[in-house]
C-alpha positions as CSV (number, residue, x, y, z in Angstrom):
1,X,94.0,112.0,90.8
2,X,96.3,114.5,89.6
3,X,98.9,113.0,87.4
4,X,102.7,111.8,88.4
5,X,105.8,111.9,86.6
6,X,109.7,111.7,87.2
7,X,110.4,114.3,89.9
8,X,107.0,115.1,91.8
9,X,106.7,115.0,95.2
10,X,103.8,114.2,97.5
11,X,101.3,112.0,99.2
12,X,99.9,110.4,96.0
13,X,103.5,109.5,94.9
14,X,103.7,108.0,98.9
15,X,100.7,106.3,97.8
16,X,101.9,104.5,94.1
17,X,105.1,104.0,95.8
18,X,103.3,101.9,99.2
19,X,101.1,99.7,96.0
20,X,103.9,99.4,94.4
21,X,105.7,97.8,97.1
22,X,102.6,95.6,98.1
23,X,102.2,94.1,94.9
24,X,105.9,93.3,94.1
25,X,107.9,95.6,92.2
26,X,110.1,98.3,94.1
27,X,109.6,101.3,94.0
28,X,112.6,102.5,96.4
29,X,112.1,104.5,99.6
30,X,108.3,104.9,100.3
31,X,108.7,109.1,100.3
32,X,106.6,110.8,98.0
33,X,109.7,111.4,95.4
34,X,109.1,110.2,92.4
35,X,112.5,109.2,91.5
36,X,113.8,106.8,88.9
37,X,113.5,103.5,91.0
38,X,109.8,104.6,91.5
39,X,109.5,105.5,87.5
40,X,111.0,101.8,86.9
41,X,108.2,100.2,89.1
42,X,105.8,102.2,87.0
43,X,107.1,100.9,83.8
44,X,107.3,96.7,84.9
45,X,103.8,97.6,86.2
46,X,102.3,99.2,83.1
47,X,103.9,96.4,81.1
48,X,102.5,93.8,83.1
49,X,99.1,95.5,83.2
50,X,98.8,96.0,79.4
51,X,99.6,99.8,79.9
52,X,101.8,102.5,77.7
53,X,105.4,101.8,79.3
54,X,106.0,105.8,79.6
55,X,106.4,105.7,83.6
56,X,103.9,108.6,83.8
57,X,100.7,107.6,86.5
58,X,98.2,109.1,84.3
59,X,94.4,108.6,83.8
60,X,94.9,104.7,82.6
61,X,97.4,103.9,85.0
62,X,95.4,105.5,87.9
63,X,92.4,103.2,86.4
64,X,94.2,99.9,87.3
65,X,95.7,101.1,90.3
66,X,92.6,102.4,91.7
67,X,91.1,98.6,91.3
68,X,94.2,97.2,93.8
69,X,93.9,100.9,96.0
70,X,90.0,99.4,96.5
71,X,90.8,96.4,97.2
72,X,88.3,94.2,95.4
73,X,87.5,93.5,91.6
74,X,84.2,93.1,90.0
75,X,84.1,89.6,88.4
76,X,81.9,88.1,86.2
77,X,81.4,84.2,86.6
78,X,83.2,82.1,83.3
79,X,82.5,78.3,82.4
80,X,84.1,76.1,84.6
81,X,84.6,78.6,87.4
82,X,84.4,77.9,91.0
83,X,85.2,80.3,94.1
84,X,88.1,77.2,94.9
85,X,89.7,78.4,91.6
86,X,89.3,82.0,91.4
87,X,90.3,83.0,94.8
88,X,94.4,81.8,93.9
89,X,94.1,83.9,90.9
90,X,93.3,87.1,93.1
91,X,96.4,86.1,95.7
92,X,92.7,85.8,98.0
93,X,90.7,83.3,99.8
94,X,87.2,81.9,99.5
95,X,86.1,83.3,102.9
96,X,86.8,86.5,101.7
97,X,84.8,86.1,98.7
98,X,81.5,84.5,100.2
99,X,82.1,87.7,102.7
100,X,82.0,89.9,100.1
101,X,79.1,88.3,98.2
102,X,76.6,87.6,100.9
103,X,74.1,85.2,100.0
104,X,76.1,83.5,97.5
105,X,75.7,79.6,96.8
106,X,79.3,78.4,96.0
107,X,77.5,75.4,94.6
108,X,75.5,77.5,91.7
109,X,76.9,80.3,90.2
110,X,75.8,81.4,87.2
111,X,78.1,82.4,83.5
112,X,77.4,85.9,83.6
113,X,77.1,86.5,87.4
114,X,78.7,89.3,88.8
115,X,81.0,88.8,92.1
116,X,83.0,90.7,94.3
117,X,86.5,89.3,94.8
118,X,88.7,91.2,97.5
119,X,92.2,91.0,96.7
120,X,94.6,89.1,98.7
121,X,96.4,92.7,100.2
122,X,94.7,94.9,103.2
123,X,92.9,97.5,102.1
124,X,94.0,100.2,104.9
125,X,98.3,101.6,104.0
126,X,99.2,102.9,107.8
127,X,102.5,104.3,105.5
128,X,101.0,107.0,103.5
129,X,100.0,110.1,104.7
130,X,96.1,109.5,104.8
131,X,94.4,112.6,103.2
132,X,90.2,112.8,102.4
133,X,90.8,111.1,99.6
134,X,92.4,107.8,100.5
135,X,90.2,107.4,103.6
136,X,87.1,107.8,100.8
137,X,88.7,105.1,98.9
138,X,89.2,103.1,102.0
139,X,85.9,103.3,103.0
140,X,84.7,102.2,99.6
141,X,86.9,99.4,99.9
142,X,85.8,98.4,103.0
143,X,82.4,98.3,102.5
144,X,82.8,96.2,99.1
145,X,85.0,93.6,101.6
146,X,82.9,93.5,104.4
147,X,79.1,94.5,103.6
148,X,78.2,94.4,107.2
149,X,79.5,97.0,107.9
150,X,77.4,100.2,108.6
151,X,79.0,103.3,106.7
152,X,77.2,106.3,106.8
153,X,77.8,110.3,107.0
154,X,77.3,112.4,110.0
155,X,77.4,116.0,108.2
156,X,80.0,118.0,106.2
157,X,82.9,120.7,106.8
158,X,82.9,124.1,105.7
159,X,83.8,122.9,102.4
160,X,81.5,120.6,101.9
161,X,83.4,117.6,103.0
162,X,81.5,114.2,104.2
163,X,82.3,113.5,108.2
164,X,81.9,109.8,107.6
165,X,80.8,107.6,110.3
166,X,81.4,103.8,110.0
167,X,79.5,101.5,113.1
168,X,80.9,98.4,114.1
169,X,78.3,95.7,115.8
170,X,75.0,95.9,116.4
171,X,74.9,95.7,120.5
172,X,72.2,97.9,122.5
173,X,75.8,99.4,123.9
174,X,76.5,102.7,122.3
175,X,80.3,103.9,122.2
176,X,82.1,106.3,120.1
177,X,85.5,106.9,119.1
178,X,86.8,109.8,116.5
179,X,90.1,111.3,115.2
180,X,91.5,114.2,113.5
181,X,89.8,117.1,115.7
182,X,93.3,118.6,115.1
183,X,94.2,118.8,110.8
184,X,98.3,118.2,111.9
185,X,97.2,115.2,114.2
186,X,96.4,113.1,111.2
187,X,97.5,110.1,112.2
188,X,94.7,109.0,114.2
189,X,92.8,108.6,110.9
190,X,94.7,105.4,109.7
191,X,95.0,104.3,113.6
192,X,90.8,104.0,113.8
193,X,90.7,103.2,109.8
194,X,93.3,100.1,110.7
195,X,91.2,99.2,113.7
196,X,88.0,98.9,111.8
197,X,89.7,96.7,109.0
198,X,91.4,94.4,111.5
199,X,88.2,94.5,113.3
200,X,86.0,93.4,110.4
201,X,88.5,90.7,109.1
202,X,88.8,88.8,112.2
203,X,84.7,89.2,112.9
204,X,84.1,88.1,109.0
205,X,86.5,84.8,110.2
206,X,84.7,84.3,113.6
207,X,87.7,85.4,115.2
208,X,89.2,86.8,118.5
209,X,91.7,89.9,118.6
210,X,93.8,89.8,121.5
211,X,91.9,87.5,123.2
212,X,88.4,89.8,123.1
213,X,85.7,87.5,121.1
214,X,85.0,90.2,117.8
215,X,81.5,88.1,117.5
216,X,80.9,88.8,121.4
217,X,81.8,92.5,120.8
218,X,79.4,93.0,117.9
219,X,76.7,91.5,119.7
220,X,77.1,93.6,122.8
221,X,78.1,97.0,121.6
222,X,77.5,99.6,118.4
223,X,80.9,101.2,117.9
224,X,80.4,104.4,115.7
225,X,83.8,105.8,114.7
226,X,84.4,109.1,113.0
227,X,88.1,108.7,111.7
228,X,88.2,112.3,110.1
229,X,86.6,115.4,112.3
230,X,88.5,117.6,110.2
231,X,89.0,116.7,106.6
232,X,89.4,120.4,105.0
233,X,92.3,121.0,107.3
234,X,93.9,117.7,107.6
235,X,93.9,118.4,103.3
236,X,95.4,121.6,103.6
237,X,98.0,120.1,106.1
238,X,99.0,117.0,103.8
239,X,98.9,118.8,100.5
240,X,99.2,122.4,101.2
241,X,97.1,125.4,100.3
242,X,96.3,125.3,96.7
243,X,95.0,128.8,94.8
244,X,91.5,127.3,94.0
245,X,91.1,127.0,97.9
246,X,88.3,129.8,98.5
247,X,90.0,130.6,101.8
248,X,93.3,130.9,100.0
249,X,94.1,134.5,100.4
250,X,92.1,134.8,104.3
251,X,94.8,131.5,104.9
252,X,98.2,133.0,103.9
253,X,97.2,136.0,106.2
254,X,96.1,134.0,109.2
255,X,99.0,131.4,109.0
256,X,101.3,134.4,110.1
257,X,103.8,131.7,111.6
258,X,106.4,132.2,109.2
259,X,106.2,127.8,108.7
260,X,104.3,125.2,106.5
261,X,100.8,124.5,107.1
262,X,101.9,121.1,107.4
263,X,104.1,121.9,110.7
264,X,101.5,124.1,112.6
265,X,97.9,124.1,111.1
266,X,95.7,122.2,113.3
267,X,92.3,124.7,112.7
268,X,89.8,124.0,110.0
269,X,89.3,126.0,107.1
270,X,88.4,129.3,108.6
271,X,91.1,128.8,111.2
272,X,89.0,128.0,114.2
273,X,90.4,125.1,116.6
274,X,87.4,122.8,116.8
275,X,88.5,121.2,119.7
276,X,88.1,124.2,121.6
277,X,84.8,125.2,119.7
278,X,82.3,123.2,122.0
279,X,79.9,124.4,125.0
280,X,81.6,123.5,127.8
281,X,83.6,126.7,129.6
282,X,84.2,128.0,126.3
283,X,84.8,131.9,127.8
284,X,87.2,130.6,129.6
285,X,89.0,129.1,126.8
286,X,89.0,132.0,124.5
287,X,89.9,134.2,127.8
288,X,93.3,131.6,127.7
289,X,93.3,132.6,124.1
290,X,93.3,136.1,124.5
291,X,95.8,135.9,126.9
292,X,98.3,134.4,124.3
293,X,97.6,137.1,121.9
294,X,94.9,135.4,119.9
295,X,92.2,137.0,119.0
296,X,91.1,135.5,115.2
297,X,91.7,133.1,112.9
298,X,94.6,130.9,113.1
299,X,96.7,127.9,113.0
300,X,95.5,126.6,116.7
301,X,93.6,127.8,119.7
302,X,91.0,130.2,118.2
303,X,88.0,129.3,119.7
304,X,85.4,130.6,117.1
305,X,83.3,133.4,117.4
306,X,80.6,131.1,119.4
307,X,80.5,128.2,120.9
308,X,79.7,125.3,117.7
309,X,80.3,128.2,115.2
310,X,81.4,125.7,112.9
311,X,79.9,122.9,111.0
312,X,82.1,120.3,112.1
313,X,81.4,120.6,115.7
314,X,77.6,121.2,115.6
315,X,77.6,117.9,113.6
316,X,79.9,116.1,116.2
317,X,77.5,117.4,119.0
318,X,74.2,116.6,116.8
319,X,75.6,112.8,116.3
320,X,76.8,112.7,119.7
321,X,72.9,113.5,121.1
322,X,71.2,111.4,118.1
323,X,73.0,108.3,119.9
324,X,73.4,108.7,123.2
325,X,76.7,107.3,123.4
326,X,77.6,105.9,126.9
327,X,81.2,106.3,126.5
328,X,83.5,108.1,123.9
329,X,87.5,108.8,123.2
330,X,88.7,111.3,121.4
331,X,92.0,110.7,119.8
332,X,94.8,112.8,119.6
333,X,98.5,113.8,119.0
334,X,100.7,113.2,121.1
335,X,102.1,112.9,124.7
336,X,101.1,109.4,125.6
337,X,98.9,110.5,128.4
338,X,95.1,109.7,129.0
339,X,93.3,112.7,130.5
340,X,89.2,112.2,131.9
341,X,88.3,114.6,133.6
342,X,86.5,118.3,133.6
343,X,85.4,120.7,136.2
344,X,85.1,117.3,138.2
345,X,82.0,116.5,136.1
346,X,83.0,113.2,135.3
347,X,81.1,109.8,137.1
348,X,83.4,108.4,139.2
349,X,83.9,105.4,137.3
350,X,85.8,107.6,135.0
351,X,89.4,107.3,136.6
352,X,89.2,103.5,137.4
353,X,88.5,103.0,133.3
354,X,91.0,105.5,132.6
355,X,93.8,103.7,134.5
356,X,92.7,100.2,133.1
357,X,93.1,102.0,129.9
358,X,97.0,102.9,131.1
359,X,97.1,99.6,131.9
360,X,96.7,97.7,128.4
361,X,98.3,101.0,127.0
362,X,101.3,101.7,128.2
363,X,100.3,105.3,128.4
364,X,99.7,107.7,131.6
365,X,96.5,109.4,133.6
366,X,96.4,113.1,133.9
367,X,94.8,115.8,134.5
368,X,94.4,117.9,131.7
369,X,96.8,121.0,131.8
370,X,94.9,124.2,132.9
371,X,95.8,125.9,129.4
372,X,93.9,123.2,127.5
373,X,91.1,122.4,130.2
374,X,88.1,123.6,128.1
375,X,85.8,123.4,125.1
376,X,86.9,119.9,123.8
377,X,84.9,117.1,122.6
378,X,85.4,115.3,125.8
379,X,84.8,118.2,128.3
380,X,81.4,118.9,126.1
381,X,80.6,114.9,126.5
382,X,81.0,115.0,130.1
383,X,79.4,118.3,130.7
384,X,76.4,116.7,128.5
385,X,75.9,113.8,129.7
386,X,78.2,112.9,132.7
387,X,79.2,109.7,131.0
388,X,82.9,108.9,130.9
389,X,84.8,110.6,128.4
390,X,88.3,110.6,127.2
391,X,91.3,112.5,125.6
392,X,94.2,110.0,124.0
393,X,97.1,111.5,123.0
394,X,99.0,108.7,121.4
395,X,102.3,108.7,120.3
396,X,105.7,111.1,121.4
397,X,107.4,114.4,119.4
398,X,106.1,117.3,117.4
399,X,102.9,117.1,115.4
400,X,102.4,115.7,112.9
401,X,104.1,112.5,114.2
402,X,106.0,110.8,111.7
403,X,104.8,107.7,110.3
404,X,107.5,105.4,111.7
405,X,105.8,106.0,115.0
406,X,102.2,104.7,113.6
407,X,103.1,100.8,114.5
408,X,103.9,101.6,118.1
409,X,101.1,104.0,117.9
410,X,98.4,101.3,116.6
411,X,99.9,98.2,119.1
412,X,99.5,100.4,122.1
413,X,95.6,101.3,121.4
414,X,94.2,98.3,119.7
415,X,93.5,96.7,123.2
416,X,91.8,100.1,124.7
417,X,89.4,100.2,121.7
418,X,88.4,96.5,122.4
419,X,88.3,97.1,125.9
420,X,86.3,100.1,125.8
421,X,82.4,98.2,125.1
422,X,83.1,96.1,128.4
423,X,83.1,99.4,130.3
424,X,79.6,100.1,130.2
């Protein structure tokens, strides 16, 4: 992590700042400004952690922030301990800890054994905005907290990026859910990365969500969710194009919008629109493209020079076939709206699911606009397979949707995703 002083802006200062707060010093305003209430939280925190006082998040500080950004702490076992005792000391409980540390006898540890202890915060922050790195840190935490789950990596972007997958349950069922097609449309990372860690804390407890039985879920259905399709743009759309980028000069030209990237980049890297990238009418969709005027590389709607040109949607198709999902959504930014259908492919179950979705949601059924009818995810899926698929758009405004919306934006779609594995 780079390093953070009095003045800096950004999504790591958002990120000290949202600790800060969760731990209990004040750091102001979560904003990304590193002002001086955020360099006084700094301070009381480095002094209570042992630290040089200087207010700068440098290389130490970053080493004991990264143990609370985790989640967990590595513990070894001293005389007289017992899980009853050390769970107060990390603000935990001892469910959490025999969670972490399958197989453990609470009645014999050892001096000198080595536990996991997940800290008593969650490990998911819906208030920062989420780039590659904080969902790789989240996934590490999440594994450390709940060992069941299955985390895994369904290919890489054009820079090398991991498209992580993480399953939930281990039913013969097999659905799918992924975010972040589009690099401004972010927000749907944290929404399926909060999901999964409310998910796994009420299965680890034997718990219900909502009423839907989590142990009844993971016994009926495999859930594989992909919360970042497009980690090299959603990067370049949260932090910005950096010089060491080997696109740099290719991206200045091809963002010829006059605007941030942050405002109107929802391409990869080589500014292809991966949500209009797969098999399914793709000639007409770059016909629709020509139309506008667009011809190459760009912020949004170039369709590639092929159909799966790029290696984020010939990894999304190859995971999609290697499991044979029966039912996926695609989540996206924004509108509210629930569309199923293409080239009226779709079973006929699709619109009944889709208006029970509505239902629980809030949201409305459409069908999708004639400008963006082709070469998705979901129109590939249903072309594929003629299995229902979906298109969320969650949320209202101008992308990227501001963080303030992500609590409305979580409470409308926690219910669909549970609803979802009863569907097929």
């Amino acid at each position: 992590m780079e390093t953070l002083r009095l003045g800096m802006r950004g999504p790591y200062v958002k990120l000290v700042q949202s600790l800060l707060a969760r731990i209990g010093y004040n750091p102001g305003p979560v904003d990304g400004i590193f002002g001086p209430q955020t360099q006084q939280a700094v301070i009381a925190f480095q002094r209570d952690n042992g630290l040089l006082a200087d207010g700068i998040v440098g290389p130490n500080t970053w080493s004991v922030f990264n143990r609370f950004l985790l989640g967990y702490a590595r513990y070894t076992i001293q005389p007289g301990d017992t899980l009853y005792n050390i769970a107060p000391r990390f603000f935990t409980t001892v469910n959490a800890i025999l969670t972490a540390n399958p197989g453990i006898n609470p009645l014999m540890l050892r001096v000198g054994q080595q536990i996991t202890v997940p800290y008593g915060i969650d490990v998911v922050f819906t208030d920062v905005d989420y780039t590659y790195r904080i969902l790789q840190m989240d996934l590490e935490g999440l594994r450390a907290r709940y060992p069941f789950l299955e985390i895994g990596v369904a290919g890489q972007s054009v820079l090398g990026k991991n498209l992580y997958y993480v399953r939930i349950g281990r039913g013969s069922c097999r659905i799918h859910y992924n975010g972040a097609h589009h690099a401004n449309e972010w927000i749907t990372t944290p929404l399926l990365m909060k999901f999964i860690e409310n998910f796994s804390k009420a299965y680890s407890r034997g718990g219900s969500i909502r009423g839907y039985s989590t142990t009844d879920i993971w016994n009926r259905c495999s859930i594989y969710i992909i919360p970042m399709v497009n980690p090299d743009g959603v990067d370049l759309s949260i932090e910005g194009l950096s010089p060491q980028n080997p696109y740099y000069n290719q991206l200045l030209q091809w963002n010829d919008t006059g605007l941030p990237f942050s405002q109107v980049w929802k391409a990869n890297i080589r500014g292809v629109d991966l949500n209009v990238n797969y098999p399914a009418e793709w000639e007409r969709a770059r016909e629709i493209a020509q139309s506008l005027g667009i011809t190459g590389p760009g912020p949004e709607r170039y369709v590639g020079p092929e159909p799966l040109s790029e290696p984020e949607t010939r990894a999304m198709a190859e995971f999609t076939r290697q499991h044979d999902f029966q039912l996926v959504i695609a989540y996206h930014t924004q509108g509210r709206v629930i569309y199923y259908n293409f080239n009226n492919l779709e079973p006929p179950i699709s619109l009944p699911i889709a208006r029970l979705f509505a239902q629980v949601s809030g949201y409305r059924v459409a069908i999708v606009p004639a400008m963006d009818a082709y070469a998705g995810y979901k129109d590939w899926f249903i072309q594929e397979f003629r299995r229902p698929g979906f298109t969320m758009e969650v949320g209202l405004g101008v992308n990227p949707l501001p963080l303030a919306q992500f609590n409305a934006i979580y409470e409308d779609n926690e219910e669909v995703m549970l609803l979802a594995p009863y569907q097929v």
